[in-house]
C-alpha positions as CSV (number, residue, x, y, z in Angstrom):
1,X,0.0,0.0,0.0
2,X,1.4,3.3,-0.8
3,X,0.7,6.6,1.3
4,X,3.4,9.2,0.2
5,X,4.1,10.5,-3.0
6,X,7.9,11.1,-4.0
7,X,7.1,14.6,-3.1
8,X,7.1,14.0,0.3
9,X,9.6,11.5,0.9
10,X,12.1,14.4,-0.9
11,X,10.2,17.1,1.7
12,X,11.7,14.9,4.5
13,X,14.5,14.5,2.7
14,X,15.0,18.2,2.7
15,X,14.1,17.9,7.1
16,X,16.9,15.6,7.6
17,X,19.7,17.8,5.5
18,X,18.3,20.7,7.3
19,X,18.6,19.6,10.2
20,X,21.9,18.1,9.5
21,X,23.7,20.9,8.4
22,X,22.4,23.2,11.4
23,X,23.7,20.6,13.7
24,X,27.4,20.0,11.9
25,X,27.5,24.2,11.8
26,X,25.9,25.0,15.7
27,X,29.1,22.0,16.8
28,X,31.7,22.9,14.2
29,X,31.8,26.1,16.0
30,X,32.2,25.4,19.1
31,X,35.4,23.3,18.3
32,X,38.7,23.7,18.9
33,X,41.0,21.4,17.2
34,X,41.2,22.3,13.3
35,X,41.3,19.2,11.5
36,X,37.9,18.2,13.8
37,X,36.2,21.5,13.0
38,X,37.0,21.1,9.8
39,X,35.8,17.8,9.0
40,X,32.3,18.9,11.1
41,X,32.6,22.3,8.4
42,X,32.3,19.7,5.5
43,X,30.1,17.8,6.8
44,X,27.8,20.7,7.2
45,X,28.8,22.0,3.6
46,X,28.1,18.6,2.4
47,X,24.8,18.5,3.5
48,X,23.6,22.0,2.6
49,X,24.7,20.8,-1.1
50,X,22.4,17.9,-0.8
51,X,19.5,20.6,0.5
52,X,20.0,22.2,-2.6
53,X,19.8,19.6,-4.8
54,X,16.7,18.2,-2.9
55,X,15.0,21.4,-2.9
56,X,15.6,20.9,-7.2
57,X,14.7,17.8,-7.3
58,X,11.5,18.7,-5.4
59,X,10.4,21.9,-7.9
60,X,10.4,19.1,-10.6
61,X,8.3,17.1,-8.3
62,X,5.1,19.7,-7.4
63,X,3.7,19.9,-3.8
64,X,3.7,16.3,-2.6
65,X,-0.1,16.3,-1.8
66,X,-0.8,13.2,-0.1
67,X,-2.5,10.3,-2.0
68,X,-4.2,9.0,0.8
69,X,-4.9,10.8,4.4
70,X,-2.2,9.4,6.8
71,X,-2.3,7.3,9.4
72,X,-1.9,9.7,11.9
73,X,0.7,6.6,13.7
74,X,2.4,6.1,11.1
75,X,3.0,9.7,10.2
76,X,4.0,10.8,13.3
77,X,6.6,7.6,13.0
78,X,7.8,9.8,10.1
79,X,7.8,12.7,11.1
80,X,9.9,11.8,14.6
81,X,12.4,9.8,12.6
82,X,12.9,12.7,10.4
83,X,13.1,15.2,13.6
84,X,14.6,13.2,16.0
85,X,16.3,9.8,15.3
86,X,18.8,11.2,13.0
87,X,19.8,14.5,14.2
88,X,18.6,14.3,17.4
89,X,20.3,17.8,19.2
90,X,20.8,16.2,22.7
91,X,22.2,12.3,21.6
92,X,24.3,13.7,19.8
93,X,25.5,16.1,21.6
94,X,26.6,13.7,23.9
95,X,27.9,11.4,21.2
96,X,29.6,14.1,19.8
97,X,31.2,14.9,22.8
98,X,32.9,11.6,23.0
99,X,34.7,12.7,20.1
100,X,38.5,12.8,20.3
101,X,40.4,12.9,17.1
102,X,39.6,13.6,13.6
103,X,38.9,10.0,12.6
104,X,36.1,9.7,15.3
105,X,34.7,12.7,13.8
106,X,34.1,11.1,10.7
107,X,33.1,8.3,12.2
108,X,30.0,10.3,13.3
109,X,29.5,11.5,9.9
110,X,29.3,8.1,8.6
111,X,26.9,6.8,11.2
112,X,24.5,9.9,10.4
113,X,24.9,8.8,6.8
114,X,23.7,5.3,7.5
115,X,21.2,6.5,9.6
116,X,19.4,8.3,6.7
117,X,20.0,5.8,4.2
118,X,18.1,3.4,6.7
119,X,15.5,5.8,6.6
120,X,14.8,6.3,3.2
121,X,15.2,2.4,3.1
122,X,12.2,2.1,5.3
123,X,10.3,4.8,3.5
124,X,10.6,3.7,0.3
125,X,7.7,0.8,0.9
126,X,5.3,3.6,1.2
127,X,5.6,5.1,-2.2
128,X,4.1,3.5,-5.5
129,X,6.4,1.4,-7.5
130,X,6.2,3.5,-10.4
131,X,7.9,6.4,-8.3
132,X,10.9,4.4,-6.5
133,X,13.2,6.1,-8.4
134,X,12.6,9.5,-7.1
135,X,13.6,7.5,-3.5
136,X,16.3,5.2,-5.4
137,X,18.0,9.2,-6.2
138,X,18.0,10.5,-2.5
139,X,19.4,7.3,-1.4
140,X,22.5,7.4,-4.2
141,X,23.0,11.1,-2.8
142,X,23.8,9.7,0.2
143,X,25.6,6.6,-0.4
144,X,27.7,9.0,-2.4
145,X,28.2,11.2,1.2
146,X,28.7,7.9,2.7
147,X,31.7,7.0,0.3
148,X,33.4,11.0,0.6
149,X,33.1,10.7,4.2
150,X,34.6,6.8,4.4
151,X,37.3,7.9,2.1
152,X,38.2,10.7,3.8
153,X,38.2,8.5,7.0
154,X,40.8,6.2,5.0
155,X,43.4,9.1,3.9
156,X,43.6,10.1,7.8
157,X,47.2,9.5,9.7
């Protein structure tokens, strides 16, 4: 059964890279160690590109009306994943505190990647077959994070 249109799934998509980059900016600042403030920089940087490329994908898309009215469960499942589960502030604050050198920095990057590709994982059930691709798309964006951030991971001493 599917309840969201590819509009919506890219309007959450556009939630979690928000939220995201506010995060990596709000912590990169508060940083002292360069190389960790600047991984936490890119990671920021990296996620306002995929907000912009969201945001086009989603003109192309219309207004991601609903097809059906939502369960309100299951849409508030949604809607906290989106909010909360990925970039909660206060988890990761504390996870991010743990962080000690530059390769556990992008360690947190990575696991924030996996995190959303999980998501859109999960939400791609919801949407009609014949629109997958529009979910396929926002899950090769951020394998493609995943890969930059694991490679950069790889060139660190």
């Amino acid at each position: 059964m599917s309840i969201l249109n590819p509009g919506e799934v890219v309007q959450f998509a556009v939630r979690i890279e928000e939220n995201g980059r506010n995060f990596y900016r709000n912590f990169a600042e508060n940083l002292k160690a360069p190389e960790e403030k600047a991984i936490f920089g890119f990671l920021a940087d990296e996620e306002e590109k995929h907000v912009k490329l969201f945001e086009k994908m989603l003109s192309g898309l219309g207004e991601g009306r609903p097809r059906l009215n939502y369960p309100d469960e299951y849409y508030a499942y949604l809607q906290a994943y989106a909010d909360n589960l990925i970039f909660t502030v206060d988890s990761l604050k504390k996870e991010a505190a743990k962080i000690t050198n530059a390769k556990a920095a992008a360690d947190f990057g990575i696991r924030r990647e996996l995190d959303s590709i999980l998501y859109y994982q999960e939400i791609k059930a919801f949407v009609p077959k014949s629109d997958a691709d529009v979910v396929d798309q926002v899950i090769r964006e951020e394998r493609k994070h995943f890969l930059k951030l694991t490679q950069m991971k790889k060139e660190m001493k």
